[in-house]
Biotite code that builds the C-alpha atoms (Angstrom):
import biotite.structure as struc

atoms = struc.array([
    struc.Atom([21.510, -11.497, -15.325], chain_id="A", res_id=1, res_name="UNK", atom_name="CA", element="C"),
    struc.Atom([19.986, -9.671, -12.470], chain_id="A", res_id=2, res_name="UNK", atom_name="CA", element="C"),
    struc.Atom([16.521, -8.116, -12.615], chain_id="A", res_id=3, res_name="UNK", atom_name="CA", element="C"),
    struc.Atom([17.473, -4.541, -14.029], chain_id="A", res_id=4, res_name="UNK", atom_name="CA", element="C"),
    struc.Atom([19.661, -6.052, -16.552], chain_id="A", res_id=5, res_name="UNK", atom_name="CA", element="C"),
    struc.Atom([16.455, -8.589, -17.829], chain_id="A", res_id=6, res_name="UNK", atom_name="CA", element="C"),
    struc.Atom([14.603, -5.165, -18.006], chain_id="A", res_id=7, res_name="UNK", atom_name="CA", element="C"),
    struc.Atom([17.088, -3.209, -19.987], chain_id="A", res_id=8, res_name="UNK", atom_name="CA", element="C"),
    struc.Atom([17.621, -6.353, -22.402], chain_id="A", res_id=9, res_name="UNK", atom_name="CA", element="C"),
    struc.Atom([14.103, -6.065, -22.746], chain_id="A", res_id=10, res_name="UNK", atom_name="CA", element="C"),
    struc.Atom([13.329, -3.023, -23.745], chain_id="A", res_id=11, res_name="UNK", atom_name="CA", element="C"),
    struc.Atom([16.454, -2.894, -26.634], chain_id="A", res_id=12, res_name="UNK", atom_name="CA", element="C"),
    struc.Atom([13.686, -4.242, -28.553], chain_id="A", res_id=13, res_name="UNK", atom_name="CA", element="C"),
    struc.Atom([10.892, -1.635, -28.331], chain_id="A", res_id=14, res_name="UNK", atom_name="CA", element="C"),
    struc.Atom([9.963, 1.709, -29.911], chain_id="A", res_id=15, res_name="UNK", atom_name="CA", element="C"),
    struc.Atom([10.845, 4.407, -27.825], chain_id="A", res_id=16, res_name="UNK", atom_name="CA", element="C"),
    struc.Atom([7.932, 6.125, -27.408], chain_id="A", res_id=17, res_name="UNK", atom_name="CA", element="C"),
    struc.Atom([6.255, 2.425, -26.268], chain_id="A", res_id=18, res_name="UNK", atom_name="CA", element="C"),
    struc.Atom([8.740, 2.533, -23.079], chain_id="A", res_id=19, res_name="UNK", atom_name="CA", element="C"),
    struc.Atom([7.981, 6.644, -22.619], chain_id="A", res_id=20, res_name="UNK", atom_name="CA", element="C"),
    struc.Atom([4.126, 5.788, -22.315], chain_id="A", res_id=21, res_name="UNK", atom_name="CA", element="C"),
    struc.Atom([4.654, 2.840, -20.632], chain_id="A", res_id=22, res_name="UNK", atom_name="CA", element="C"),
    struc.Atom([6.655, 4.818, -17.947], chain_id="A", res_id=23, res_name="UNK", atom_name="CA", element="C"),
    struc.Atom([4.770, 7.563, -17.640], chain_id="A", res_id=24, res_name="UNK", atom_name="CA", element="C"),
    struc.Atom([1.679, 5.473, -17.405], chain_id="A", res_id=25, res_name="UNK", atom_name="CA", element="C"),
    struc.Atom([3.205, 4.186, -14.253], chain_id="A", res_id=26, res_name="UNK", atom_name="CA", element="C"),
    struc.Atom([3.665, 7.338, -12.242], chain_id="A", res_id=27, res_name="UNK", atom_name="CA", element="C"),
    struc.Atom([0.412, 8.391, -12.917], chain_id="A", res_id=28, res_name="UNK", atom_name="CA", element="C"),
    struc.Atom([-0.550, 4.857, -11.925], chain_id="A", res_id=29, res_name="UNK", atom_name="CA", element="C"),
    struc.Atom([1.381, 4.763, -8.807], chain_id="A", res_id=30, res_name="UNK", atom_name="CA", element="C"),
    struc.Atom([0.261, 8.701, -8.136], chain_id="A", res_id=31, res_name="UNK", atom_name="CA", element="C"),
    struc.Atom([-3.883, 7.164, -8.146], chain_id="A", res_id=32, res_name="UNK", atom_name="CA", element="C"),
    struc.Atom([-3.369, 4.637, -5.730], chain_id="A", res_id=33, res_name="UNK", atom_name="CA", element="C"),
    struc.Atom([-1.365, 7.262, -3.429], chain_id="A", res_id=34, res_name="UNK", atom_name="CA", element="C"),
    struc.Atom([-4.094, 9.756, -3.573], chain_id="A", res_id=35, res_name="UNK", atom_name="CA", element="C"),
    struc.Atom([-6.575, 6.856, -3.140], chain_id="A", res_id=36, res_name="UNK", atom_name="CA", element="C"),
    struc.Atom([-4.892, 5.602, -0.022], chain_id="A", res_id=37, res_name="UNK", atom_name="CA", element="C"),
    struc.Atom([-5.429, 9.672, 1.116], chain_id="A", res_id=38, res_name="UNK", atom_name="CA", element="C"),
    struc.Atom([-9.418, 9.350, 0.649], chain_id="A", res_id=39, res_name="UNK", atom_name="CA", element="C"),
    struc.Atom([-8.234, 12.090, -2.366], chain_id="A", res_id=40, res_name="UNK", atom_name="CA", element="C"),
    struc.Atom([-10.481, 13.190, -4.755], chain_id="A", res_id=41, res_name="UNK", atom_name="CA", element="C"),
    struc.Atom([-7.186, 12.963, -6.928], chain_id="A", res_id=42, res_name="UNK", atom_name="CA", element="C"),
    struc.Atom([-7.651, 9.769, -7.666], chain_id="A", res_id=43, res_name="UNK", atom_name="CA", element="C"),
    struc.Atom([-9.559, 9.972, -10.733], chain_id="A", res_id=44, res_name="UNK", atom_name="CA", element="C"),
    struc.Atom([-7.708, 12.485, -12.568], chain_id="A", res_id=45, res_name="UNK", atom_name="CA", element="C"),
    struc.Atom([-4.125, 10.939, -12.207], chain_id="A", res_id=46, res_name="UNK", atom_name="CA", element="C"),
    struc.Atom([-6.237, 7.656, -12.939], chain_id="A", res_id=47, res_name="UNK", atom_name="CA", element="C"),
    struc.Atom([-7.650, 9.132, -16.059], chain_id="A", res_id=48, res_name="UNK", atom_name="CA", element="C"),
    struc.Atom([-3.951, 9.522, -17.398], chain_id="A", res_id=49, res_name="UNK", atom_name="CA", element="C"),
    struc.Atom([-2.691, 6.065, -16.502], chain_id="A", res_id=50, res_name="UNK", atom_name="CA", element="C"),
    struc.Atom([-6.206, 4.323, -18.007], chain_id="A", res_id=51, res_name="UNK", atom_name="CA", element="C"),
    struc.Atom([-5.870, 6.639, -21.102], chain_id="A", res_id=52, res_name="UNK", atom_name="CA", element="C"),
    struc.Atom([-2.654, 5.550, -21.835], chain_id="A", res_id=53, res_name="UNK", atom_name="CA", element="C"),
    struc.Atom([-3.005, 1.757, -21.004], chain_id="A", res_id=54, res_name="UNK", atom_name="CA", element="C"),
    struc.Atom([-5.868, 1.754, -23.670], chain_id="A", res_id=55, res_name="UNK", atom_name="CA", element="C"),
    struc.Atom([-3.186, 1.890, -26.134], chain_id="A", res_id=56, res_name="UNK", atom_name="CA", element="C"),
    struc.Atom([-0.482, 0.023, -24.130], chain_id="A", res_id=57, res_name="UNK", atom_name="CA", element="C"),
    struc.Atom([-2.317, -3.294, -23.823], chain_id="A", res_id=58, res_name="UNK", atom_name="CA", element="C"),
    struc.Atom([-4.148, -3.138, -27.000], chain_id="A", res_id=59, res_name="UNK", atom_name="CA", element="C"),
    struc.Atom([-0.562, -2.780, -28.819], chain_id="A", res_id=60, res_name="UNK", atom_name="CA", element="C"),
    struc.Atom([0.713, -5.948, -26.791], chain_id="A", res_id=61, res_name="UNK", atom_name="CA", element="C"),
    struc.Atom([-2.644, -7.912, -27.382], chain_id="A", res_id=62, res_name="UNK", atom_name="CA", element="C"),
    struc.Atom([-4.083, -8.380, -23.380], chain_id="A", res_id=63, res_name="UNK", atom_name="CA", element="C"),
    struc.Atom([-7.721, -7.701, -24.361], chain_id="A", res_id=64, res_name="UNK", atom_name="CA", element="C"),
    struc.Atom([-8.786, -8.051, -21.140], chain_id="A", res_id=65, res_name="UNK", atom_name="CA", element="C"),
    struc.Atom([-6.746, -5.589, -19.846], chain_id="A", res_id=66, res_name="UNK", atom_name="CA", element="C"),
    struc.Atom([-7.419, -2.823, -22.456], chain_id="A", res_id=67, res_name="UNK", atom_name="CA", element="C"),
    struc.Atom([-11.216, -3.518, -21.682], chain_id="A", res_id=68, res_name="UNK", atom_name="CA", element="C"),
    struc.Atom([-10.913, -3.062, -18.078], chain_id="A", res_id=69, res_name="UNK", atom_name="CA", element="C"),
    struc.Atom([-9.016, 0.227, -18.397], chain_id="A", res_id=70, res_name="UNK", atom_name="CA", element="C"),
    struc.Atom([-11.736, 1.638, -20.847], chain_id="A", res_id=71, res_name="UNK", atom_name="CA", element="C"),
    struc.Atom([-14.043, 0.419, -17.793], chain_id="A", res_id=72, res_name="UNK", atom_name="CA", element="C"),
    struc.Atom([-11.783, 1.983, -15.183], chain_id="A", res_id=73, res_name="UNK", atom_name="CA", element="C"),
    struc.Atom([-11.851, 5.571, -17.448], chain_id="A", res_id=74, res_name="UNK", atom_name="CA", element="C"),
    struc.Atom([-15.247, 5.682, -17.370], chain_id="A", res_id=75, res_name="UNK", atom_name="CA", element="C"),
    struc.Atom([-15.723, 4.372, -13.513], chain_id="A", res_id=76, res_name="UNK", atom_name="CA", element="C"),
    struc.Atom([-13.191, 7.370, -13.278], chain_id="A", res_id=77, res_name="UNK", atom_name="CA", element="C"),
    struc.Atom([-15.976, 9.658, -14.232], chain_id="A", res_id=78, res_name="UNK", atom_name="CA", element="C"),
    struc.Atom([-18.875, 7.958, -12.402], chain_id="A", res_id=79, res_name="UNK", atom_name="CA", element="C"),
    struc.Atom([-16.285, 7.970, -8.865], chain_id="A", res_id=80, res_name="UNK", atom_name="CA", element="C"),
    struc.Atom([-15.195, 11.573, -9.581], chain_id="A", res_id=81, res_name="UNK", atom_name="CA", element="C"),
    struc.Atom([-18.848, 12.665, -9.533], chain_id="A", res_id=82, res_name="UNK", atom_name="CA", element="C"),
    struc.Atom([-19.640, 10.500, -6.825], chain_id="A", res_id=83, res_name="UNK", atom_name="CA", element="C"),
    struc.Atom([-16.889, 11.263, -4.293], chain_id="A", res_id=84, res_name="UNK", atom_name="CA", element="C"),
    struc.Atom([-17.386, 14.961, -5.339], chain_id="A", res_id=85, res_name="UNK", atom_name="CA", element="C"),
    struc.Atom([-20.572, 14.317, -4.145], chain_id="A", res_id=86, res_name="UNK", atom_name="CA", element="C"),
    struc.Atom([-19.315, 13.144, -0.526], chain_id="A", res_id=87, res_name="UNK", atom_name="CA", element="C"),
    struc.Atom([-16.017, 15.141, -0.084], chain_id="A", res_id=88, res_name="UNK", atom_name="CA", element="C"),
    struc.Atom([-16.529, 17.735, 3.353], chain_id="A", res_id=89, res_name="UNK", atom_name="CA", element="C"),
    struc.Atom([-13.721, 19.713, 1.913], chain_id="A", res_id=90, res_name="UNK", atom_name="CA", element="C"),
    struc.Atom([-14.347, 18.666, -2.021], chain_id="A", res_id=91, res_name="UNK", atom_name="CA", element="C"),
    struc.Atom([-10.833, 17.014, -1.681], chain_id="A", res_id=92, res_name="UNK", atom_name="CA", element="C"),
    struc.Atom([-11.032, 13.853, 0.995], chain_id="A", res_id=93, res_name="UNK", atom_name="CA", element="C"),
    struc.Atom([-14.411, 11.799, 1.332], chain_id="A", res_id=94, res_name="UNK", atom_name="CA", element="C"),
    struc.Atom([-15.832, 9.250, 4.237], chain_id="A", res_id=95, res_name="UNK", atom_name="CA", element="C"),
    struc.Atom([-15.462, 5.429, 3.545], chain_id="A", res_id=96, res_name="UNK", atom_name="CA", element="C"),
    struc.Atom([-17.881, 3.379, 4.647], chain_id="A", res_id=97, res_name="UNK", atom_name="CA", element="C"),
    struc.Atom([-18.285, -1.062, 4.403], chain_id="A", res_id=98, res_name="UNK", atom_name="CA", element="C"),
    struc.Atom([-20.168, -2.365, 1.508], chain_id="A", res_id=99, res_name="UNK", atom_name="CA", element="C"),
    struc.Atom([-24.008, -3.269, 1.628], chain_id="A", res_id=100, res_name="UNK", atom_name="CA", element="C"),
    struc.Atom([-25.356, -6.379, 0.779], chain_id="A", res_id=101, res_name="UNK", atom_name="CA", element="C"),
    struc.Atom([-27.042, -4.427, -2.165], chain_id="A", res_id=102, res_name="UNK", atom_name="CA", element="C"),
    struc.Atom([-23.253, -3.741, -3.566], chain_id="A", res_id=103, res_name="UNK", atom_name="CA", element="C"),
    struc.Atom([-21.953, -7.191, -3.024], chain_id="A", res_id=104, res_name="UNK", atom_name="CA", element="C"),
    struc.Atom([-24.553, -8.446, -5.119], chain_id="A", res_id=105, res_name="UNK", atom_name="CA", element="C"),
    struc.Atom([-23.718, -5.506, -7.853], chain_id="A", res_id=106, res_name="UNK", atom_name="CA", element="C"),
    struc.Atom([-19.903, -6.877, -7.201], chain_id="A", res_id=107, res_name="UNK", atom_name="CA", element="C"),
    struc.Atom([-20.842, -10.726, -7.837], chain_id="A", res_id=108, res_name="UNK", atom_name="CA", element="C"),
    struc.Atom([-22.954, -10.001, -10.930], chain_id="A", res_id=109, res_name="UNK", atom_name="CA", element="C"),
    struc.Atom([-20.085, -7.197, -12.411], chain_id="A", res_id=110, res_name="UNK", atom_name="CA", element="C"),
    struc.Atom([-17.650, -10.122, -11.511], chain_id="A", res_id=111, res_name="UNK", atom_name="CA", element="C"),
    struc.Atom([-19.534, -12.864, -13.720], chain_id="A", res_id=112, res_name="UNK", atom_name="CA", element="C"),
    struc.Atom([-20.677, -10.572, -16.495], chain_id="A", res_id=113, res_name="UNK", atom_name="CA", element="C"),
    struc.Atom([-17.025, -10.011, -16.654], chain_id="A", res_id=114, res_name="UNK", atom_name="CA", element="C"),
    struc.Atom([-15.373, -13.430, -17.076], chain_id="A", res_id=115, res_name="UNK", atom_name="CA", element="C"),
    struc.Atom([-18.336, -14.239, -19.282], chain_id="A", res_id=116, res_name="UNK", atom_name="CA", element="C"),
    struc.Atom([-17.434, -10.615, -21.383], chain_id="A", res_id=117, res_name="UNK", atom_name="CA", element="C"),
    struc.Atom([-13.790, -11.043, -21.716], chain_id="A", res_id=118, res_name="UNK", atom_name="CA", element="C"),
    struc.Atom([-13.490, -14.573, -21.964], chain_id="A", res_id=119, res_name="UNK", atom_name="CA", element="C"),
    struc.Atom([-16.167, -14.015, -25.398], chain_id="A", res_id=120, res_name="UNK", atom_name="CA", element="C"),
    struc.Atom([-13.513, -11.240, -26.182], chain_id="A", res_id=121, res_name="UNK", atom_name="CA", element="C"),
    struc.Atom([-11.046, -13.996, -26.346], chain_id="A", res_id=122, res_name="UNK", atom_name="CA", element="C"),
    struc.Atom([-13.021, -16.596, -28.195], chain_id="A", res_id=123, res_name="UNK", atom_name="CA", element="C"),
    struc.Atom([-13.544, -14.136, -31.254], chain_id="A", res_id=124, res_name="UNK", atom_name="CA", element="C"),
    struc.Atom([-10.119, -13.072, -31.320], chain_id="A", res_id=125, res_name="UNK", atom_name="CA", element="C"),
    struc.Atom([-8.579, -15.245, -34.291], chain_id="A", res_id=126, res_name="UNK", atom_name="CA", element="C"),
    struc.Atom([-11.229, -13.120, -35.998], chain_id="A", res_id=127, res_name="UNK", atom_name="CA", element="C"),
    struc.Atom([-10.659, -9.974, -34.821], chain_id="A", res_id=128, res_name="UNK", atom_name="CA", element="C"),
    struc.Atom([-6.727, -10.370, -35.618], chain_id="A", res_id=129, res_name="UNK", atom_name="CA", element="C"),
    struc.Atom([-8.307, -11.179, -38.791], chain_id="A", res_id=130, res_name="UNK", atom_name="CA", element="C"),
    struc.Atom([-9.395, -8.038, -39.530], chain_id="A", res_id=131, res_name="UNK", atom_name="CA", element="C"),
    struc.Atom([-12.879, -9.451, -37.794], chain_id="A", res_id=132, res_name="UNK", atom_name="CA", element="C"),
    struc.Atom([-13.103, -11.731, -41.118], chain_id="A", res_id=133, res_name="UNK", atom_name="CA", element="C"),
    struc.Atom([-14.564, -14.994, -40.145], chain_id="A", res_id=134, res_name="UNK", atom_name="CA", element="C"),
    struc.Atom([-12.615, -16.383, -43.476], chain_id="A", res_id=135, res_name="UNK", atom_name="CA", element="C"),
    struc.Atom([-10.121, -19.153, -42.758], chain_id="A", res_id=136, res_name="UNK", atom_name="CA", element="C"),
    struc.Atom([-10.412, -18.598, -38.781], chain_id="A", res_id=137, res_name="UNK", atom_name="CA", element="C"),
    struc.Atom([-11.253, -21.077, -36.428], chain_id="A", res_id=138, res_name="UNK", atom_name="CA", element="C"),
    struc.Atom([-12.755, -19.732, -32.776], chain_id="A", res_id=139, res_name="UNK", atom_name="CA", element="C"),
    struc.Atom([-12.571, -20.991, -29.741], chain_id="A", res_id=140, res_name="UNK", atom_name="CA", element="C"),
    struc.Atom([-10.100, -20.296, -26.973], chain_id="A", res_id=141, res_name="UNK", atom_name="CA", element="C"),
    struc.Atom([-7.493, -22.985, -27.763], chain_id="A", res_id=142, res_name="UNK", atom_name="CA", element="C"),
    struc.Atom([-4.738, -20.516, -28.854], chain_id="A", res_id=143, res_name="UNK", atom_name="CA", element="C"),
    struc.Atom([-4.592, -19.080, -25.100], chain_id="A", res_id=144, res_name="UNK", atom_name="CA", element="C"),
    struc.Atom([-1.857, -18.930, -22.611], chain_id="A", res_id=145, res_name="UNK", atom_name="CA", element="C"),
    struc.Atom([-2.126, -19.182, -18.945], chain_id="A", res_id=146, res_name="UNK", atom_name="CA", element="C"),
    struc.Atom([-1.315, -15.352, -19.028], chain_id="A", res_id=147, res_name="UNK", atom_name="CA", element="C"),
    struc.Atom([-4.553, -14.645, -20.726], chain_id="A", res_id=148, res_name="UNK", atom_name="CA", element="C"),
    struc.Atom([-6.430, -16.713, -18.449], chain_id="A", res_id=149, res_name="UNK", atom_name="CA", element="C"),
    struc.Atom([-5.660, -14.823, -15.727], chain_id="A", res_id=150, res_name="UNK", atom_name="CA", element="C"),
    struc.Atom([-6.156, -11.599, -17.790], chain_id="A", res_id=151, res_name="UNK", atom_name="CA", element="C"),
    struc.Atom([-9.370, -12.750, -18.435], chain_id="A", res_id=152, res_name="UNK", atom_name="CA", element="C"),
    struc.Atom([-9.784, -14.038, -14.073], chain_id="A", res_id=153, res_name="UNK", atom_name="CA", element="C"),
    struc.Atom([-7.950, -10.218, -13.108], chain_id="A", res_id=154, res_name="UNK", atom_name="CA", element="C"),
    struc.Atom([-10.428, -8.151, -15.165], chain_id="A", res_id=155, res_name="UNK", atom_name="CA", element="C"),
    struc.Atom([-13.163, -9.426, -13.366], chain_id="A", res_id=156, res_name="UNK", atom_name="CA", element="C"),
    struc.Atom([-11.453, -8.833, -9.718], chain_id="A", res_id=157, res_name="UNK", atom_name="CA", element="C"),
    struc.Atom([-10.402, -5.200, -11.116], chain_id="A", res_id=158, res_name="UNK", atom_name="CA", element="C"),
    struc.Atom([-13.567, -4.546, -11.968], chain_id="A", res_id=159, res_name="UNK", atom_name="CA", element="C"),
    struc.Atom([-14.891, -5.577, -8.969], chain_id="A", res_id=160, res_name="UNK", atom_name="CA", element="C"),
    struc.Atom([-12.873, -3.200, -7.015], chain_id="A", res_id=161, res_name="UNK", atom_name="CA", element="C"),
    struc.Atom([-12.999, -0.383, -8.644], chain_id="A", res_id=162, res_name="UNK", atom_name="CA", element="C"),
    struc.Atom([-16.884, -0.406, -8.068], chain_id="A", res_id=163, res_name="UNK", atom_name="CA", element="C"),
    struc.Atom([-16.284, -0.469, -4.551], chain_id="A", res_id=164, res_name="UNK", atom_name="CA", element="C"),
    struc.Atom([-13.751, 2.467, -4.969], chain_id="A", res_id=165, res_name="UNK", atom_name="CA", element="C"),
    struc.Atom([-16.070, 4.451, -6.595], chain_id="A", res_id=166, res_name="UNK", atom_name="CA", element="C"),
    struc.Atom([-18.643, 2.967, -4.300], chain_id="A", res_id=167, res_name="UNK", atom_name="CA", element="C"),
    struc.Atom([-16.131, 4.065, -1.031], chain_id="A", res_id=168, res_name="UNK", atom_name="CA", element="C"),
    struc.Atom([-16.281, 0.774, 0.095], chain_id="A", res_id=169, res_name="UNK", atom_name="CA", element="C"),
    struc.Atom([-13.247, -0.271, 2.167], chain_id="A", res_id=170, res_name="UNK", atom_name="CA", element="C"),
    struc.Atom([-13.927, -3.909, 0.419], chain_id="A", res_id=171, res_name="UNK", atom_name="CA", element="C"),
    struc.Atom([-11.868, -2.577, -2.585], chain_id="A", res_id=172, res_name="UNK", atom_name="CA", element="C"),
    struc.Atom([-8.607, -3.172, -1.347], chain_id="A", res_id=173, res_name="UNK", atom_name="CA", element="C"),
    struc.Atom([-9.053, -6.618, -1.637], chain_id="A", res_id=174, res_name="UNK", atom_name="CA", element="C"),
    struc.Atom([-9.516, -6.873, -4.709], chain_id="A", res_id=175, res_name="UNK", atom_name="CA", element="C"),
    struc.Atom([-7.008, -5.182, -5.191], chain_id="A", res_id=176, res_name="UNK", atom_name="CA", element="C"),
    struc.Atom([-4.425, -6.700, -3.386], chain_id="A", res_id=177, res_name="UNK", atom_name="CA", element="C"),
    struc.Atom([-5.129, -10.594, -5.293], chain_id="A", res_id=178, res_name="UNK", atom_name="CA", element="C"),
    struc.Atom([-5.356, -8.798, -8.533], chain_id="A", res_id=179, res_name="UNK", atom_name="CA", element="C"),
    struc.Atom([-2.215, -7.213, -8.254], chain_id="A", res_id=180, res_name="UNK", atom_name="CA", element="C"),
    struc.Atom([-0.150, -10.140, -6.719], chain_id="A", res_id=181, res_name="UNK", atom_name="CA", element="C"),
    struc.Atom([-1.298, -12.072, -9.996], chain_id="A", res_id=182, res_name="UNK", atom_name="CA", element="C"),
    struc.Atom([-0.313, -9.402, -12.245], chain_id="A", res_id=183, res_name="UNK", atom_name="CA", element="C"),
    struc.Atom([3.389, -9.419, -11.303], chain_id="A", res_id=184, res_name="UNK", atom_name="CA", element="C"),
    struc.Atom([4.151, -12.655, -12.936], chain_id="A", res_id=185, res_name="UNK", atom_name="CA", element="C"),
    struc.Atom([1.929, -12.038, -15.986], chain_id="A", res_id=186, res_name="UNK", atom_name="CA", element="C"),
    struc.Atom([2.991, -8.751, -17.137], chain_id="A", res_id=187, res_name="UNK", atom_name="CA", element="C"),
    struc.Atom([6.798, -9.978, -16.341], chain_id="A", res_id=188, res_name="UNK", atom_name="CA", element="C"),
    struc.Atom([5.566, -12.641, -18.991], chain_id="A", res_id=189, res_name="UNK", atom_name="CA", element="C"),
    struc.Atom([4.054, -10.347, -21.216], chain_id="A", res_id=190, res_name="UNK", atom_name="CA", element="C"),
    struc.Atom([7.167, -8.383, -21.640], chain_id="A", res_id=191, res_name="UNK", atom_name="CA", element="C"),
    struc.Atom([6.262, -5.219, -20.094], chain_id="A", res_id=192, res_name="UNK", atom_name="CA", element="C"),
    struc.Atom([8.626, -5.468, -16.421], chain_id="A", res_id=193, res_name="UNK", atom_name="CA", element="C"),
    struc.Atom([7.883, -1.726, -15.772], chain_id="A", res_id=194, res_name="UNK", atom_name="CA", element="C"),
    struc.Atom([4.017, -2.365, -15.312], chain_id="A", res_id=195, res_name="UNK", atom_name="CA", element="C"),
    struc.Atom([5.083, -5.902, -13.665], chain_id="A", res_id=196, res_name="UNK", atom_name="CA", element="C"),
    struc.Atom([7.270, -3.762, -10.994], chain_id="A", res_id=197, res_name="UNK", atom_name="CA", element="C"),
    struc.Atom([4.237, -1.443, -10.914], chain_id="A", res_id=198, res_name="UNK", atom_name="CA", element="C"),
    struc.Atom([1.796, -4.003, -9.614], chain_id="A", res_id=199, res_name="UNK", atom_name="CA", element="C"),
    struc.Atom([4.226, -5.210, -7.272], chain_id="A", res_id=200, res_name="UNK", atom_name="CA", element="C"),
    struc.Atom([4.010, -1.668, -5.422], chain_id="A", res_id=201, res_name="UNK", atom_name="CA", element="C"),
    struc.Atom([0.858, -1.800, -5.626], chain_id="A", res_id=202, res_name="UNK", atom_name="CA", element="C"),
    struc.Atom([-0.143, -4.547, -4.221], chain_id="A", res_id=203, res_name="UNK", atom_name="CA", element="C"),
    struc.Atom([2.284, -3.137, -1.132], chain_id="A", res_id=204, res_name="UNK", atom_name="CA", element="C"),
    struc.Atom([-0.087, -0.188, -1.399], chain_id="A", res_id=205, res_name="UNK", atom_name="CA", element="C"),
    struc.Atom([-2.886, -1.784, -1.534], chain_id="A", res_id=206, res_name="UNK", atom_name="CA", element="C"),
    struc.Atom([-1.966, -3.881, 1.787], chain_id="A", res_id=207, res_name="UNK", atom_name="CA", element="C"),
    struc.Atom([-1.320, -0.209, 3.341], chain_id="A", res_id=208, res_name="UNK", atom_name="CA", element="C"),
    struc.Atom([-4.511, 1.393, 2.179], chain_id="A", res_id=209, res_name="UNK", atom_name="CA", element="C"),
    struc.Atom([-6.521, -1.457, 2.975], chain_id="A", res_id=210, res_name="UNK", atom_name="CA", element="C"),
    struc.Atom([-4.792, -0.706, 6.831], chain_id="A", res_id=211, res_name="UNK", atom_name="CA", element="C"),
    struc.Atom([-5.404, 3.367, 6.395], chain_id="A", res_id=212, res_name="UNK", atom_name="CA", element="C"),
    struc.Atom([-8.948, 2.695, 5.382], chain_id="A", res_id=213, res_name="UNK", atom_name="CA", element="C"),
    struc.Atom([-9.707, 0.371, 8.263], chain_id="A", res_id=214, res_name="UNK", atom_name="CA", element="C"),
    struc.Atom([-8.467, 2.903, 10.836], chain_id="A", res_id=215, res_name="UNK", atom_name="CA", element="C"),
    struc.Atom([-10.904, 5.793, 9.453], chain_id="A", res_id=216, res_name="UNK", atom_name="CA", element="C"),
    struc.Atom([-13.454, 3.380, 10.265], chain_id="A", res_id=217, res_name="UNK", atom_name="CA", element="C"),
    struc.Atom([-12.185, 2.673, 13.457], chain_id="A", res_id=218, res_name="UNK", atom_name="CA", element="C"),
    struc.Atom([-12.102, 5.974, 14.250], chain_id="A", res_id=219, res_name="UNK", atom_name="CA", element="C"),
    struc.Atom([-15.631, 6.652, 12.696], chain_id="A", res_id=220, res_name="UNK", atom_name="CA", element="C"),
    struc.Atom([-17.323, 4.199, 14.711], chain_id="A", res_id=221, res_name="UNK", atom_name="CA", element="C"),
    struc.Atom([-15.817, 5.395, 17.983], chain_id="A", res_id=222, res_name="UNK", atom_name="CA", element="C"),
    struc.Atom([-16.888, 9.140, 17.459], chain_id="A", res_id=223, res_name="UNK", atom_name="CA", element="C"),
    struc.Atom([-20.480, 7.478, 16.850], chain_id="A", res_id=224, res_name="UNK", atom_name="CA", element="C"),
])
């Protein structure tokens, strides 16, 4: 069974309109990071609509870590929209810059608030699936996978990044890039191979706007 046969097989077994907001969630995905690569302000709204709809999306297939980080990454959507608004010449592109050693420390501490955040998410699951009833549930993370573990590890990277997108920090392609390469496998595992093929172009993208990014600054620093 090649790969577009394993996908087909496995969508026979979902709702319809699961696969329609899945896909569409994708192209307004995929649109972000294209716009984002541009230094466009159009990040954030085609964002917006991919976040939205992956709220629902990973809640329904139970990757907590994921549904937080795309509630985070609706409201970063805000705070960046404002922000690059704020820096835009031509209220469309904007000038990236490096981080400061002030924002790597905001990076590190978002990055370890994060696995501490999630990974409690995880520990009081039992009892959330329980209707958050404590009755007859025992905590603890012992009924994770190593998919959830590196929901738990990704969160904090995407996180990360998209501070330093909002932030115009070149630094967020990087991020980027190892958070995407490790959510191939795991949504593959997690059933949902459209989202699985999506990281996979974007971590290409994310390789090319990490490149795009770098030459602005090039070019910056040589009309300075």
């Amino acid at each position: 069974m090649n790969f577009f046969e394993s996908i087909t097989a496995q969508y026979q077994s979902y709702d319809t309109y699961l696969i329609i907001l899945e896909t569409v969630a994708v192209v307004f995905g995929l649109l972000s990071v294209y716009f984002s690569i541009r230094k466009n302000i159009w990040v954030y709204p085609t964002g917006i609509v991919s976040t939205g709809l992956y709220i629902y999306l990973m809640l329904h297939f139970g990757l907590l870590g994921d549904m937080l980080i795309n509630v985070y990454y609706t409201v970063m959507s805000v705070y960046g929209w404002i922000l690059w608004s704020n820096h835009a010449d031509d209220h469309i592109h904007v000038v990236v810059k490096r981080a400061s050693l002030k924002e790597w420390k905001v990076g590190v501490l978002l990055f370890v608030a994060s696995l501490f955040f999630v990974g409690l998410i995880y520990y009081y699951k039992p009892a959330i699936d329980n209707g958050f009833s404590l009755a007859n549930v025992q905590l603890g993370l012992y009924h994770l996978d190593w998919a959830n573990y590196l929901d738990i590890f990704t969160t904090s990277l995407f996180l990360v990044g998209m501070y330093f997108m909002a932030r115009r920090n070149i630094e967020n392609w990087l991020f980027w890039i190892v958070a995407d390469i490790i959510c191939v496998p795991m949504m593959q595992y997690k059933g949902l191979s459209l989202t699985a093929l999506q990281y996979l172009i974007f971590t290409v993208m994310a390789i090319i706007g990490y490149f795009e990014w770098q030459k602005t600054l090039n070019q910056s620093g040589a009309n300075h």
